[in-house]
C-alpha positions as CSV (number, residue, x, y, z in Angstrom):
1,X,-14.0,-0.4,2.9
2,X,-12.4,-3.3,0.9
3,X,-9.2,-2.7,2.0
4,X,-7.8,-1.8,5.3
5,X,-4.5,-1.0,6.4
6,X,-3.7,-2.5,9.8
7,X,-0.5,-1.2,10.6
8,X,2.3,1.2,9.1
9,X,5.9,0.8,10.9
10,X,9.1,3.1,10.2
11,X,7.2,6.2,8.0
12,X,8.3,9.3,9.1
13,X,4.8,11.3,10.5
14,X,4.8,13.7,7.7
15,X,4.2,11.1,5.0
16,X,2.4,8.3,6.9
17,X,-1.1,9.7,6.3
18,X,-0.4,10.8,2.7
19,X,1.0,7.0,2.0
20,X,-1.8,5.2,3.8
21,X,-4.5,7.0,2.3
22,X,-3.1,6.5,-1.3
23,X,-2.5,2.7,-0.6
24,X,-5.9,2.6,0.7
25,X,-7.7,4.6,-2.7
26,X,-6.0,2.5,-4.9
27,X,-7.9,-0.5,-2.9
28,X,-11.6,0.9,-3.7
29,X,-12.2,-1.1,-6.3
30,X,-11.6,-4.5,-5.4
31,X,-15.0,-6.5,-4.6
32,X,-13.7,-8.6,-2.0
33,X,-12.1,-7.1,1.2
34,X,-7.8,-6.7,1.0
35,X,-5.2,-6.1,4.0
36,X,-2.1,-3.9,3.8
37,X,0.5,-3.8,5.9
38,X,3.2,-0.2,5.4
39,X,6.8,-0.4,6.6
40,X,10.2,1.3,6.0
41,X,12.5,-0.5,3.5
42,X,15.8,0.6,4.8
43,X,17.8,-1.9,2.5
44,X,16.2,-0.1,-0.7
45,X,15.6,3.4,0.7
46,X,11.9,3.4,0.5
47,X,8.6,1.7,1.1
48,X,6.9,-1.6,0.9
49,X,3.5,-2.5,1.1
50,X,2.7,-6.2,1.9
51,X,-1.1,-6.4,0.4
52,X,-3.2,-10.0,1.1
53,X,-6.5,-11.1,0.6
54,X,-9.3,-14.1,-0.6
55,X,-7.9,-17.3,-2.1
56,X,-4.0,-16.8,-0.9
57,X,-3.8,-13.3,-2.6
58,X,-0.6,-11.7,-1.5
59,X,1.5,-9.2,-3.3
60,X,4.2,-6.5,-2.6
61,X,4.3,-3.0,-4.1
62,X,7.3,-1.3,-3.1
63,X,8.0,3.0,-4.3
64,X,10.2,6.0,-2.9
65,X,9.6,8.4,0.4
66,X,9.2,10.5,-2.2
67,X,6.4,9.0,-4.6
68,X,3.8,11.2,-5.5
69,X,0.0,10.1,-4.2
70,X,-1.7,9.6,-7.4
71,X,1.8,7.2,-8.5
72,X,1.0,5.0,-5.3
73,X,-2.8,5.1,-5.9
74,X,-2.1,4.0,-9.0
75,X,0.7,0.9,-8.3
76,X,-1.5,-0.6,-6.1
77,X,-4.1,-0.7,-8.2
78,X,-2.3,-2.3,-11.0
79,X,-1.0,-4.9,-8.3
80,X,-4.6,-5.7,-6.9
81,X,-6.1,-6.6,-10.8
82,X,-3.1,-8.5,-11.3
């Protein structure tokens, strides 16, 4: 799997495994292997995913509790080609 979420803090249970299995589809495609890290954003009412990987890559993609799936599959994907 090239990209593996290793922890999610502060999402309430009902969302948490529709989040972290969009964060993880939008990391497919990526050849080399990515981390992401999933926590509350209290200050701007929402979500924030730290991603990292090879050569220093590190990027944040933040969205709403409310984000569809297919919008946060598709954020992080922009983010990782960037």
């Amino acid at each position: 799997m090239p990209l593996t979420v290793f922890d999610t803090k502060g999402i309430p249970a009902t969302r948490r495994e529709c989040i972290e299995a969009a964060v993880v589809a939008g990391g497919k495609h990526v050849a080399a292997p990515h981390e992401a890290w999933i926590a509350a954003d209290p200050f701007h009412d929402g979500v924030r995913v730290l991603l990292t990987g090879p050569h220093g890559f590190q990027r944040t993609v933040t969205f709403t509790l409310e984000e569809v799936p297919a919008a946060i599959t598709q954020r992080v994907r922009e983010t990782l080609e960037e």
